[in-house]
C-alpha positions in Angstrom: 0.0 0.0 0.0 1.1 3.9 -0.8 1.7 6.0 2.7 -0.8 8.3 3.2 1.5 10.9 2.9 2.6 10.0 -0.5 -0.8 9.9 -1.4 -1.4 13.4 -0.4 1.7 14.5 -2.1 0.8 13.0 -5.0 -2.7 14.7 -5.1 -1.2 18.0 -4.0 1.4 17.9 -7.5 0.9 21.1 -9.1 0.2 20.8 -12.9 2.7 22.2 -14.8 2.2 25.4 -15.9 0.3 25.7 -19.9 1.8 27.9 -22.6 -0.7 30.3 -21.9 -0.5 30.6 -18.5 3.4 31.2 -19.0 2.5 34.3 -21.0 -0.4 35.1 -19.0 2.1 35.6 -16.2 4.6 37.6 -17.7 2.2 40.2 -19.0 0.8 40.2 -15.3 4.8 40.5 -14.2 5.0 43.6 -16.8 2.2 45.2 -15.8 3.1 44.8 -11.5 6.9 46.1 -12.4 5.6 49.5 -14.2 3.0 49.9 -11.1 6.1 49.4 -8.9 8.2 51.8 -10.5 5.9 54.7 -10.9 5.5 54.2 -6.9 8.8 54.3 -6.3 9.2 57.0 -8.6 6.4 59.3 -6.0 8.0 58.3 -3.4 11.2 59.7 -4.7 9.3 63.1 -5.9 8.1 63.1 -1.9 11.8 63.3 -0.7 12.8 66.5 -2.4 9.6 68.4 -0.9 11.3 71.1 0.5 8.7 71.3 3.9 9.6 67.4 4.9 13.5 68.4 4.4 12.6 71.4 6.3 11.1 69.4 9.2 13.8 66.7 9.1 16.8 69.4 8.5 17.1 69.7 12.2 18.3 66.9 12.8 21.8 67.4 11.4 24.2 69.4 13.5 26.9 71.4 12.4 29.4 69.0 13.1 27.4 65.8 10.9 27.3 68.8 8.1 30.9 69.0 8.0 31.7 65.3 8.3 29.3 65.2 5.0 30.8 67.6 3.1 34.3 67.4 3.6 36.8 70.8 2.5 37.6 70.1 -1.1 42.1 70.5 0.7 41.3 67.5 1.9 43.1 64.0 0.8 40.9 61.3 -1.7 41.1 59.0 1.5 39.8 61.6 3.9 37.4 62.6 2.0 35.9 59.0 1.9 36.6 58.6 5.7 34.6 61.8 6.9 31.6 61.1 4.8 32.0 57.4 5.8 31.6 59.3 9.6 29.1 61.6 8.9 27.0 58.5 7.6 27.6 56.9 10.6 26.6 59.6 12.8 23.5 60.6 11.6 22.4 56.8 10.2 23.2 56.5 14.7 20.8 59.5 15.1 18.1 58.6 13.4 17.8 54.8 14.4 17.5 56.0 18.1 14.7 58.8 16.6 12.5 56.2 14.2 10.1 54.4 15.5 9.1 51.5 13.2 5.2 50.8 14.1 4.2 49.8 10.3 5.1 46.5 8.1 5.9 47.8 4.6 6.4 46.0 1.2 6.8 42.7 0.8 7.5 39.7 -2.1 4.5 39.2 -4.1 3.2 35.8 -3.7 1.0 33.2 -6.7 -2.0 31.9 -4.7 -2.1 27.8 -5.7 -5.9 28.2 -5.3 -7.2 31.8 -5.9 -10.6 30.8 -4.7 -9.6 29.6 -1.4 -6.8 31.9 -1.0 -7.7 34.6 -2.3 -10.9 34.5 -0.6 -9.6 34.4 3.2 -7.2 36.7 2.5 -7.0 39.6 5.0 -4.5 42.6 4.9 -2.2 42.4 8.6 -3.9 45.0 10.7 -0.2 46.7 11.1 -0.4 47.5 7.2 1.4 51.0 6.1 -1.1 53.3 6.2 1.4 56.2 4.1 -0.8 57.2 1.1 -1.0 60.4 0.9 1.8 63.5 0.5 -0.1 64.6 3.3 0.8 61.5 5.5 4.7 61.3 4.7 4.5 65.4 6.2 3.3 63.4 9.1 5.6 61.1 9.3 8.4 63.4 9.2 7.0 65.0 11.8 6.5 62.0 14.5 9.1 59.9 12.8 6.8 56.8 13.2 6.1 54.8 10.2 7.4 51.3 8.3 10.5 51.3 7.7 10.2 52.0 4.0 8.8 55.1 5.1 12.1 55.0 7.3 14.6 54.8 4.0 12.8 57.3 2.1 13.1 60.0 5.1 16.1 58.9 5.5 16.9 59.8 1.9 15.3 63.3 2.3 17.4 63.9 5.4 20.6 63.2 3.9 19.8 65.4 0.4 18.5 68.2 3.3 22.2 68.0 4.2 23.5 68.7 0.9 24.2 65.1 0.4 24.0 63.7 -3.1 21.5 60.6 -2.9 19.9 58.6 -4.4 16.6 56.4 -3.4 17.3 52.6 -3.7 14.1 50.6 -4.1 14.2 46.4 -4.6 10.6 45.4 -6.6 9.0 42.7 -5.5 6.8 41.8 -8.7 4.7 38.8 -8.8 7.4 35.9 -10.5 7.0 35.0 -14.2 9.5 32.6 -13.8 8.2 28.5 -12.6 8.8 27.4 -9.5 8.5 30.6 -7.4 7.1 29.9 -3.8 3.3 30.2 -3.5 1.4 32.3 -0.8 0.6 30.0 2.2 -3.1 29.4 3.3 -4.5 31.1 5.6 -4.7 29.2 9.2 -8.0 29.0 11.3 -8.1 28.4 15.0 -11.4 26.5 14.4 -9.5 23.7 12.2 -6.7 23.3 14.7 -6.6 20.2 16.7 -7.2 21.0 21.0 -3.6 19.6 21.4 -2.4 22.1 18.9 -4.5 24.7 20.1 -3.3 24.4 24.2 0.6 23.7 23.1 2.4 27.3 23.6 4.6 29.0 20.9 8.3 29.2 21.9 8.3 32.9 22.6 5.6 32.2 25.0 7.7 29.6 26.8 11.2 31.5 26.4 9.3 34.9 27.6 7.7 32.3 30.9 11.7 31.5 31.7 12.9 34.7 31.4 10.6 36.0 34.1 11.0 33.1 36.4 14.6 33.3 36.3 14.2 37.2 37.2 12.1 36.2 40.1 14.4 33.6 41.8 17.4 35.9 41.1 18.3 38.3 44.1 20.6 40.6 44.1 23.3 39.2 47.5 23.7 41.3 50.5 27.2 43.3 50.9 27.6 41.7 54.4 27.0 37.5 53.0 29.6 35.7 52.7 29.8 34.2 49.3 30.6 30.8 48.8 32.6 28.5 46.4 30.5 26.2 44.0 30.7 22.8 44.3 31.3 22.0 41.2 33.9 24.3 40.8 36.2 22.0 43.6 36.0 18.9 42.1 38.3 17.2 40.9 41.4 19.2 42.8 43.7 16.7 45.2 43.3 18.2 48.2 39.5 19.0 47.9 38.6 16.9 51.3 40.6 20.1 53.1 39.7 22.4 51.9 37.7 25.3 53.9 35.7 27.9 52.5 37.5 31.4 53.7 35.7 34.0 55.0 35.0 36.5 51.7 33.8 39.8 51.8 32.9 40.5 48.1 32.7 43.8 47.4 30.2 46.5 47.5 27.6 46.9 44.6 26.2 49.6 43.4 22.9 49.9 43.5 21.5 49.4 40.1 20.1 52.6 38.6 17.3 52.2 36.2 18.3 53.3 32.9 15.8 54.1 30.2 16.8 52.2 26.6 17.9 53.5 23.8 15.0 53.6 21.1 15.7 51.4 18.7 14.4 50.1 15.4 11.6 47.8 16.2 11.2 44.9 13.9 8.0 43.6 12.8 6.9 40.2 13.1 7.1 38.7 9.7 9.6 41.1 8.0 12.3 40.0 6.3 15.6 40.9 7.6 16.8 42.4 4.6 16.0 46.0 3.1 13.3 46.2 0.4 14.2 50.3 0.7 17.5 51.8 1.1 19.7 54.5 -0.3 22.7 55.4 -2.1 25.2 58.0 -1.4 27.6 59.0 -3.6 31.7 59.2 -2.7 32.8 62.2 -4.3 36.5 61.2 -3.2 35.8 57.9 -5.6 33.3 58.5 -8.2 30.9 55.6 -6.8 27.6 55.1 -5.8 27.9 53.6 -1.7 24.6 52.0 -0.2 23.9 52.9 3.0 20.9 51.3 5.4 20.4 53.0 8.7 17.2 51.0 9.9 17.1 47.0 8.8 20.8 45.6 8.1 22.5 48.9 9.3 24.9 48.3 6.7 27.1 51.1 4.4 29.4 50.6 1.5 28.7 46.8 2.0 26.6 46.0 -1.1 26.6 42.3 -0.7 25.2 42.4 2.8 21.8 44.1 1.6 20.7 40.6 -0.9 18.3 38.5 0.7 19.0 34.7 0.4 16.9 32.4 -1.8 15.1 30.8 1.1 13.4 34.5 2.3 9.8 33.9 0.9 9.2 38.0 2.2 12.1 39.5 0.3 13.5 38.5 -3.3 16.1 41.0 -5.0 15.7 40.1 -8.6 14.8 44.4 -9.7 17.1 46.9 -7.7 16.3 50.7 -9.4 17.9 53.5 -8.2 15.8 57.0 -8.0 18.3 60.3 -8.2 17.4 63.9 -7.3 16.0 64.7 -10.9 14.1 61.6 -11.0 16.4 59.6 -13.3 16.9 55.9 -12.8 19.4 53.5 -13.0 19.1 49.4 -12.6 21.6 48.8 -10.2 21.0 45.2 -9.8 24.5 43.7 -10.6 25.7 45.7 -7.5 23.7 43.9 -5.2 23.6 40.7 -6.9 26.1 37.8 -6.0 24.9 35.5 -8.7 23.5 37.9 -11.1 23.7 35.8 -14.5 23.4 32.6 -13.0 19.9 33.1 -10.3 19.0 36.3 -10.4 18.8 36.8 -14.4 16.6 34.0 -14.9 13.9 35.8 -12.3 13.8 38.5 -14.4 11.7 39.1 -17.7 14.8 40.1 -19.6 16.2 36.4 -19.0 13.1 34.4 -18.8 13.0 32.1 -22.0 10.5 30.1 -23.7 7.2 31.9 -23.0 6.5 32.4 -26.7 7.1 36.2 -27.0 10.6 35.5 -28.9 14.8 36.1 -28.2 15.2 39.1 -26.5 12.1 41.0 -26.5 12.3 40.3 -22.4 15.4 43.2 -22.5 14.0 45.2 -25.1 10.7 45.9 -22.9 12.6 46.3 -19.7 14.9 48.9 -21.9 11.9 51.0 -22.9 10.1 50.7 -19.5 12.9 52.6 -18.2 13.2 55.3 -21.5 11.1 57.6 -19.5 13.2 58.2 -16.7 16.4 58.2 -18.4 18.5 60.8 -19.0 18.3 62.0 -23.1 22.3 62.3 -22.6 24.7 60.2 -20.6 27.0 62.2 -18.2 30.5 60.8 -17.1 29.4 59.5 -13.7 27.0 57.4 -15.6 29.5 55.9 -18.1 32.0 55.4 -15.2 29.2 53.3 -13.0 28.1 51.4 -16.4 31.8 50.8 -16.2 31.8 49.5 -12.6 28.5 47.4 -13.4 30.0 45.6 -16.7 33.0 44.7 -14.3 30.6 43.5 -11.3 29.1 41.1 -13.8 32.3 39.8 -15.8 34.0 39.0 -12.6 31.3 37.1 -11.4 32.5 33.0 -10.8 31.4 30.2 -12.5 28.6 28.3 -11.3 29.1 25.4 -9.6 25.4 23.7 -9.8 24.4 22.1 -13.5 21.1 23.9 -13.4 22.7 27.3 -13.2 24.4 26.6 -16.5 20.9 26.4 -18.0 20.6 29.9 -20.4 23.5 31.1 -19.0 25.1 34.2 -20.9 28.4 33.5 -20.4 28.8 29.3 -20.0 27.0 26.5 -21.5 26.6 22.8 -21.3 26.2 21.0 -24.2 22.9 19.3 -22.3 21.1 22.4 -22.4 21.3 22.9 -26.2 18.4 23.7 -27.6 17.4 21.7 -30.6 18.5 23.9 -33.2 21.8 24.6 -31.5 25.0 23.6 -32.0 28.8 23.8 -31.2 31.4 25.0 -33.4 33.9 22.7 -34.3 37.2 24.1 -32.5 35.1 24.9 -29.4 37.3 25.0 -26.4 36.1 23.9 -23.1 36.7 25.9 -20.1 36.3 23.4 -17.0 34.4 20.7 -16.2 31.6 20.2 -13.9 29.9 16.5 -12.4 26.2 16.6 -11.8 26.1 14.0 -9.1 28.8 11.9 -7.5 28.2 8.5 -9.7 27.7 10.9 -12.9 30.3 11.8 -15.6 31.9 14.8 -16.0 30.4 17.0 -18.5 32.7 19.8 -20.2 31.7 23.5 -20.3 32.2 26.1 -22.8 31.3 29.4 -23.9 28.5 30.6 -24.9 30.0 32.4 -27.5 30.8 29.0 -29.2 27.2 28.3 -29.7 25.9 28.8 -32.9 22.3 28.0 -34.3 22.2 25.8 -37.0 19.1 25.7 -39.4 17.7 23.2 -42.2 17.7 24.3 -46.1 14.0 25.5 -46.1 15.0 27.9 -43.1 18.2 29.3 -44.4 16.6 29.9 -48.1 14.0 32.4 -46.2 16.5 33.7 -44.5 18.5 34.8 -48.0 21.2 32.3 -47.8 21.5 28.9 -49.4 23.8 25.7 -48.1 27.1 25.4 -49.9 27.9 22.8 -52.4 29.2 19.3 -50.9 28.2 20.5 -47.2 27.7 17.9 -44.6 24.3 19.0 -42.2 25.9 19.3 -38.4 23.2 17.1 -36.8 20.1 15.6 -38.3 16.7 16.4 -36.0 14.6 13.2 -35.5 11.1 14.1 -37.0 7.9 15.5 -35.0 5.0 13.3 -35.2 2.0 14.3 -35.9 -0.2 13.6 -33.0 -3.4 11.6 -34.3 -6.5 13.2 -34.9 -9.5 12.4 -32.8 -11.4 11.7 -36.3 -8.4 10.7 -38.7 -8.3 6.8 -39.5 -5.5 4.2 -40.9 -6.5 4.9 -44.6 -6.5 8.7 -44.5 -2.9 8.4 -43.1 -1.9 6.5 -45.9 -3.3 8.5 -48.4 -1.5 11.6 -46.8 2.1 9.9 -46.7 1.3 9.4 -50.1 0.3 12.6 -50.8 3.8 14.0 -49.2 5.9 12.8 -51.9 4.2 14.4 -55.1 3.0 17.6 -53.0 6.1 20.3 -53.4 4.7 22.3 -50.5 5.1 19.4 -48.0 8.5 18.0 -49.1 9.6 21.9 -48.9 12.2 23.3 -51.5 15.1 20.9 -51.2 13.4 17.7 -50.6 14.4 17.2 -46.7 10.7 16.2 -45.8 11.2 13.1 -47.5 14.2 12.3 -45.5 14.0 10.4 -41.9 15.5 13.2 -40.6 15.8 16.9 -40.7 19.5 18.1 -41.8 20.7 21.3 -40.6 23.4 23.8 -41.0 25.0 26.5 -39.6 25.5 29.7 -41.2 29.4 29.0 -41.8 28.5 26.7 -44.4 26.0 28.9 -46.0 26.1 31.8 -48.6 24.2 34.8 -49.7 21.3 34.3 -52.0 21.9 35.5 -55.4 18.3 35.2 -57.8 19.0 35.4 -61.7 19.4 38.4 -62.9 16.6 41.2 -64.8 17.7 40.7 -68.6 15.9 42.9 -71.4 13.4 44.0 -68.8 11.8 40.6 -68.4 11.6 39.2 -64.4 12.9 35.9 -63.4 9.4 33.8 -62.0 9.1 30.6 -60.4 6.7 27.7 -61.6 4.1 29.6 -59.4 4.7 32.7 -61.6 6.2 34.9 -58.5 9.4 35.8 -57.6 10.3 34.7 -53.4 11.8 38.1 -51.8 11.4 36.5 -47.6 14.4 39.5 -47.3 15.6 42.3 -49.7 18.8 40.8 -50.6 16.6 38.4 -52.4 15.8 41.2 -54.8 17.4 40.4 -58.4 20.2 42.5 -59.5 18.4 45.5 -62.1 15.5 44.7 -60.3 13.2 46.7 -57.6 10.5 45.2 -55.0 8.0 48.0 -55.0 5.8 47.1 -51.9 2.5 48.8 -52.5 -1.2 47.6 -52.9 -1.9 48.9 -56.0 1.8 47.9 -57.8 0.5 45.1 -59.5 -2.5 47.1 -61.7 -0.3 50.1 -62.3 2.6 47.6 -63.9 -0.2 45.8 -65.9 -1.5 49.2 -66.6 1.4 50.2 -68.0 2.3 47.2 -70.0 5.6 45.9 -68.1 6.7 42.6 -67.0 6.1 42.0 -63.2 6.5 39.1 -60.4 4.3 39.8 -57.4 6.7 39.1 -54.8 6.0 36.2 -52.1 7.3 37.3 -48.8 6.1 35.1 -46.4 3.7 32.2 -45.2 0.6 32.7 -43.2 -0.2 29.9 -41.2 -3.5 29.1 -39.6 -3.6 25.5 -38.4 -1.1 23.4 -40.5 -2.0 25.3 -43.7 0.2 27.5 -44.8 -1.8 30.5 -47.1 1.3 32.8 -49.2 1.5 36.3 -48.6 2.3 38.6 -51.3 3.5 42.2 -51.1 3.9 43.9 -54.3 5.5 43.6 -57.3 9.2 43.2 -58.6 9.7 45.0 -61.8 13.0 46.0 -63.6 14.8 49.4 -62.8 14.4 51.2 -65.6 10.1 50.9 -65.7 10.2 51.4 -61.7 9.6 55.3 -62.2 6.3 55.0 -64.2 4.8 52.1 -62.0 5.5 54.6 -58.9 3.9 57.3 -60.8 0.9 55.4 -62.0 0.4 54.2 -58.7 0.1 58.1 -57.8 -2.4 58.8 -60.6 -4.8 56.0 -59.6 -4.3 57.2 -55.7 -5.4 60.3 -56.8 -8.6 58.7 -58.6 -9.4 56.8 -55.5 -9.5 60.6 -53.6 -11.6 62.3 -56.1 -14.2 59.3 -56.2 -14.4 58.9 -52.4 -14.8 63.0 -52.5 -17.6 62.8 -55.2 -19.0 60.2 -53.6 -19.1 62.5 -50.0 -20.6 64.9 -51.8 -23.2 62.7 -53.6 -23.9 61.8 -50.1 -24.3 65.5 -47.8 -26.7 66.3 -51.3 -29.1 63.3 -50.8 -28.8 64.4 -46.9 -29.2 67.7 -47.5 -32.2 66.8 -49.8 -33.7 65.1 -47.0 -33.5 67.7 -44.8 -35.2 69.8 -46.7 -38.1 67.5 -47.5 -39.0 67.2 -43.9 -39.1 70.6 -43.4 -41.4 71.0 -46.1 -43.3 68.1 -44.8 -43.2 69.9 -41.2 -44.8 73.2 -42.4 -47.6 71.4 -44.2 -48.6 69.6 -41.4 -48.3 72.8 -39.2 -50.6 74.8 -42.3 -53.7 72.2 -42.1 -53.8 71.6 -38.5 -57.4 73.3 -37.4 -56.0 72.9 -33.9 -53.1 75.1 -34.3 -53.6 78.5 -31.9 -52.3 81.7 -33.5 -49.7 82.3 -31.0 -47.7 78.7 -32.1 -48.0 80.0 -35.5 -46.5 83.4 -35.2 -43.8 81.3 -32.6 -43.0 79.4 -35.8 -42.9 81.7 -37.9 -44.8 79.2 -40.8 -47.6 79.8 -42.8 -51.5 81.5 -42.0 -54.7 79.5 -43.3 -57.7 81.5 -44.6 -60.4 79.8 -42.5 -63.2 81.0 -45.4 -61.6 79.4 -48.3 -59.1 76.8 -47.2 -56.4 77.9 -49.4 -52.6 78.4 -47.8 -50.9 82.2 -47.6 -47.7 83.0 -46.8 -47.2 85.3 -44.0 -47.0 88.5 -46.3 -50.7 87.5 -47.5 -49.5 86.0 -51.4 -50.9 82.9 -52.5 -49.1 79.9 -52.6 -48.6 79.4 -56.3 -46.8 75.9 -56.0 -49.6 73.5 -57.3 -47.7 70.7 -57.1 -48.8 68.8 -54.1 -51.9 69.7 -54.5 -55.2 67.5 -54.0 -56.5 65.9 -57.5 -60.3 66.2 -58.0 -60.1 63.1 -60.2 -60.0 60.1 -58.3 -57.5 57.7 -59.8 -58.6 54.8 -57.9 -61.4 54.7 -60.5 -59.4 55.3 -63.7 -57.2 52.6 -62.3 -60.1 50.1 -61.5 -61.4 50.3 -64.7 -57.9 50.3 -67.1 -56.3 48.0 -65.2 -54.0 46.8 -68.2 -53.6 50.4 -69.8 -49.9 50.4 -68.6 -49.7 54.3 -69.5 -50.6 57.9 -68.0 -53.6 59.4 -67.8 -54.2 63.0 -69.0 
């Protein structure tokens, strides 16, 4: 039989996370890191109010002010040491002032269950309750808060001293990586067991000694004699004689009450490590310093401040830096002990395989932070890009197989993908075992990785496979997984169907092969299409010409990519190959997309111009037909009114005053007929009432088919 407990763990497996839920959490990690940093960036814009470094700025004497500012006659080295003792004074100063009564940020957690999570959740009744401009005033004022709160006065006091700073902030985005810890369930006293319920917590029972031992503990009177332990005499040779001598010990003092020193108070549940800190900068040096007064109280110790992988309240995978002007600066690889080997892959500039292609991960972090960058970079920025560039190349090698995996700089050849390959003459660099009964595996550089692609894939890339070119590896073939309606015969009829159909066996023929042959893009060329001779365009049997990229154009030939192309060359008379340029796939069928035409050089003038000429047909069509259409509305308009005064004429009910309101027309109650205000006759006949009735003429000449006069 299976232990319960393995039965539980096997029911409590998570599934493994869908395609779609990959990308549906990494558009969800986007989103959380841009709400992060515009917080981060108010919290910074809150620091340089000049009324909270007003209240804060008298806290700095006149002696922390010059230990911050050193004289400009002063040595590199003592400059660094007197800001290093400035720092240390006032980081002193405030601990003993701040009061921490609030829990701040924390890591983002996944809920396994949002229904039964998510549902019990509660916010801790300790929550930081700074929301307002109007609050962090406060805060200032009775230095109580969280101890974010804490860093981010902090930073204001140190900038109120002239100090240049800058406002450190680690996000804690919800992970879009797998295998990120899940928020816990929320526990019920209800549910818990009576033994559970009576049994203490630790700090119940260490808090229950503490106090006895206080109790039984007195304080000996100055006249006792005190005497030797026991213990303490055994074990000596003449033990039997000895005698205890008569001891005065000496007076105590009697103990005088001393209030504590205030310190930081942490909150149950907080991670030891910063989520807010800040950054000073060494004038002496050129270099950022990171300095934490309230958590770690750490300075110039950048290491110190990175959580370790086992804090489930605090992980440091985004570290953005917040200056004066509001300009930021990822500062990660500062902080980061293994930045390309565990901390890269938690970001969305390293996460791989969630569909949304190579690199785009870095590309949207870069534009996130384009709009608080700088439009120029000054020399300390080059010189800290220069310190971060060095951070990360001296950074070890890994020394667990799973950190090798999408490594930047190191790769094993079990973690090739399946379209990559070695080069030949690729060195290895060390070796590494995975457990103690495996083999040793070699490692080499990434940069020796190349990706290697079949025919069809090179040809719409531009480039063709050399002559006499062996493939590097051959892929073993996907199977098509069976349908849930396909039989045995409509198989056969397919496989036979593969080797007469061009657009299944591709360009070269591989599909018919057992295997896929690839190459890398050493043993490949450019792709040169016949050339454009007497003005007549190269086709293929499908009477295009392929152009997947323009260096598959043919030499005295021009891809003109335009809608219209293909009527104005036929228009014109010239030879022309709409151009294929890709494949658009819907299910496994693959529908050709073509964009415009390739004609020669020479005719490429009067296509471009005829193409002008019937854009300019197009406009004066779609503006007759505009103006077809405000006529016929304009016609309608004017028929209702019409219709609306004729109505208003005959009605017996209308009151004199309406009519004069409306300005319309007055009926001559005698004889019925309509006048026009200024008493003329309405001469328009047209719609008057016929005193021939043509119901008759039409009842009795119901064939005539013509007019009546």
């Amino acid at each position: 039989m299976v232990p319960s407990s393995k039965r539980a763990a096997a029911v409590d497996r998570r599934k493994p996370a869908t395609r779609e839920e990959k990308d549906r959490r990494v558009l969800i990690h986007k989103m959380h890191l841009l709400c992060l940093l515009a917080h981060v960036e108010l919290r910074n814009r809150w620091c340089n109010d000049p009324r909270v470094q007003e209240t804060l700025g008298g806290m700095v004497t006149d002696k922390i002010q010059g230990l911050l500012n050193p004289r400009a006659n002063l040595p590199q080295y003592s400059k660094s040491e007197s800001l290093k003792r400035g720092l240390t004074e006032i980081g002193t100063l405030f601990r003993c002032k701040y009061l921490i009564t609030e829990r701040g940020l924390r890591r983002a957690l996944w809920a396994e269950d949002p229904e039964e999570t998510l549902g019990q959740y509660k916010l801790p009744d300790d929550t930081e309750s700074t929301f307002e401009k109007s609050d962090f005033l406060d805060a200032a004022k009775t230095l109580r808060g969280s101890r974010d709160v804490g860093a981010q006065l902090f930073c204001a006091l140190l900038r109120s001293a002239g100090v240049e700073t800058r406002l450190v902030c680690s996000l804690q985005p919800l992970a879009c990586a797998a295998g990120s810890p899940a928020m816990p369930k929320q526990r019920h006293g209800p549910t818990q067991t009576t033994t559970q319920a009576k049994q203490p917590s630790k700090m119940a029972l260490y808090e229950a000694a503490v106090a006895k031992y206080e109790t039984n503990t007195q304080i000996p009177d100055p006249g006792t004699v005190v005497a030797s332990p026991r213990r303490r005499r055994l074990g000596h040779p003449n033990a039997t004689a000895y005698h205890v001598p008569n001891m005065t010990p000496v007076p105590t003092p009697t103990p005088q009450v001393h209030t504590p020193v205030q310190g930081p108070k942490v909150v149950k549940g907080e991670s030891m490590y910063p989520v807010y800190w800040v950054e000073v900068l060494d004038k002496a040096y050129q270099k950022w310093q990171p300095v934490d007064p309230l958590v770690t109280h750490k300075q110039f110790a950048p290491k110190a401040l990175e959580p370790p992988a086992a804090d489930t309240q605090n992980c440091l995978s985004y570290a953005v830096a917040f200056d004066t002007e509001g300009c930021v600066k990822d500062v990660t690889r500062r902080y980061a002990r293994a930045y390309n080997s565990k901390t890269r892959r938690l970001r969305v500039d390293g996460v791989s395989g969630t569909g949304t292609g190579t690199g785009t991960g870095e590309k949207w972090w870069r534009r996130a932070l384009r709009r608080y960058r700088r439009l120029y970079e000054n020399d300390l920025d080059q010189i800290e890009e220069t310190e971060l560039a060095a951070e990360e190349a001296k950074e070890p090698m890994p020394k667990n197989v799973a950190d090798f995996k999408d490594h930047p700089v190191y790769a094993l050849e079990r973690h090739l993908r399946r379209h990559e390959v070695l080069v030949p003459d690729a060195q290895t660099t060390g070796t590494i075992k995975a457990s103690t009964k495996g083999s040793l595996e070699r490692i080499y550089r990434r940069r020796d990785v190349r990706v290697a692609r079949s025919r069809d894939k090179w040809y719409r890339l531009g480039r063709v496979v050399k002559v006499g070119e062996e493939p590097v590896k051959i892929l073993p073939k996907i199977k098509r997984k069976k349908g849930r309606f396909d039989d045995d015969d409509d198989e056969q009829e397919s496989e036979g169907d593969e080797e007469r159909d061009p657009d299944r066996v591709g360009l070269f023929g591989d599909a018919l092969l057992k295997g896929t042959p690839i190459y890398s893009i050493d043993q490949t060329d450019l792709y040169e299409a016949e050339p454009v001779v007497n003005g007549r365009i190269p086709k293929n049997k499908f009477g295009n010409i392929d152009i997947y990229v323009p260096s598959m154009a043919p030499r005295g030939g021009v891809h003109i990519i335009h809608e219209r192309a293909a009527q104005a060359a036929y228009i014109l008379g010239v030879d022309y190959a709409p151009a294929l340029t890709g494949f658009k796939f819907s299910g496994r069928t693959g529908t050709a997309v073509l964009s415009g035409v390739v004609v020669a050089q020479e005719n490429e003038e009067g296509v471009r111009e005829t193409i002008q000429g019937l854009e300019d047909m197009d406009e004066e069509l779609e503006q007759e037909r505009r103006s077809r259409l405000a006529l016929r509305m304009w016609s309608r308009l004017l028929k209702g009114l019409r219709i609306r005064e004729r109505i208003w004429a005959n009605n017996p009910d209308n009151p004199e005053e309406e009519e004069k309101q409306e300005g319309g027309f007055e009926t001559d109650k005698g004889k019925g007929k309509e006048v026009d205000v200024d008493g003329h006759e309405d001469l328009d006949m047209q719609d008057a009432k016929s005193d021939v009735s043509e119901e008759y003429f039409m009842g009795e000449d119901e064939e005539g088919g013509g007019f009546l006069i």
